[in-house]
C-alpha positions in Angstrom: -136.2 180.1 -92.0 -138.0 177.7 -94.4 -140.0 175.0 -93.7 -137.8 173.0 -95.8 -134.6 174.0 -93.9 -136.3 173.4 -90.6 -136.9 169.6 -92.3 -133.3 169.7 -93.0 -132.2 170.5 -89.9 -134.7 167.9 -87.8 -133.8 165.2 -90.2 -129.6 166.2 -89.6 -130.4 165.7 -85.7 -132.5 162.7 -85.8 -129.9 161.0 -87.6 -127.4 161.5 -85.1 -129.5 160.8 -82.2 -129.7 157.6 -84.5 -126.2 157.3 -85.0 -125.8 158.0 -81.0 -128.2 154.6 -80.0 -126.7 152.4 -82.6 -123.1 153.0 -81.7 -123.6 153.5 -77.8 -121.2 151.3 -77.4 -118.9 152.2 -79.7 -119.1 155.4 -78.3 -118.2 154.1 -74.3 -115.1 152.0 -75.6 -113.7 154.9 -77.8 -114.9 158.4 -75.3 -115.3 157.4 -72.1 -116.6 159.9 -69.3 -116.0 162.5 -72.5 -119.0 165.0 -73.8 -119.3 164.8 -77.1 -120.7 166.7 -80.2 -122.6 164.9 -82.9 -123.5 166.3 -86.6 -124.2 164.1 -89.7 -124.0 160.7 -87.6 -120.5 161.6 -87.0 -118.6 162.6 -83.7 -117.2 166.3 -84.3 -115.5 166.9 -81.0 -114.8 165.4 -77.6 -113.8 166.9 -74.3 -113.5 166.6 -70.5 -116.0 169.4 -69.9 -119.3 170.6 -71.6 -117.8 174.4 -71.5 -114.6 172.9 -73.2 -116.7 170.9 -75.9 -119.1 174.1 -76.7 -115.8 176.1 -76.9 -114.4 173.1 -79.9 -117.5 173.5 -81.5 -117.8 177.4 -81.9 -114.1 177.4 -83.3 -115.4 175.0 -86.1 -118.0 177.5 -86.9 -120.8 175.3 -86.1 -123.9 176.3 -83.9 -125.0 174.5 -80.7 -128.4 174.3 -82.0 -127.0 172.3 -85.1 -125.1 169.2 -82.7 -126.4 166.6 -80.4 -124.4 167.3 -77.2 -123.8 163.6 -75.3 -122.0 163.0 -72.1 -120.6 159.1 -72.5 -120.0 157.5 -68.9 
């Protein structure tokens, strides 16, 4: 992997840890006591159960290691 992709991929998760503190409660109103997958300051996928959300997020083709993974009480 090149540095530039690994730049890439920080900057993608910053954002949405970004998006995830500026919309906290957004996020509460709209998902509560969900877990949630974040990519590109967006919300992806929501479920009841962390198993369920990783299992929404495969089937989209996209990789753990590319989401933010938030459980919203």
């Amino acid at each position: 992997m090149e540095n530039e992709q690994i730049l890439n991929e920080f900057r993608n998760l910053e954002e949405s840890s970004n998006f995830v503190s500026k919309n906290f409660k957004l996020l509460q109103e709209k998902y509560p006591g969900k877990y949630i997958a974040i990519s590109d300051s967006s919300v992806l996928a929501s479920a009841d159960s962390f198993e369920s959300l990783i299992e929404q997020v495969n089937k989209m083709g996209k990789h753990l290691k590319d989401v933010i993974v938030e459980f919203i009480p």
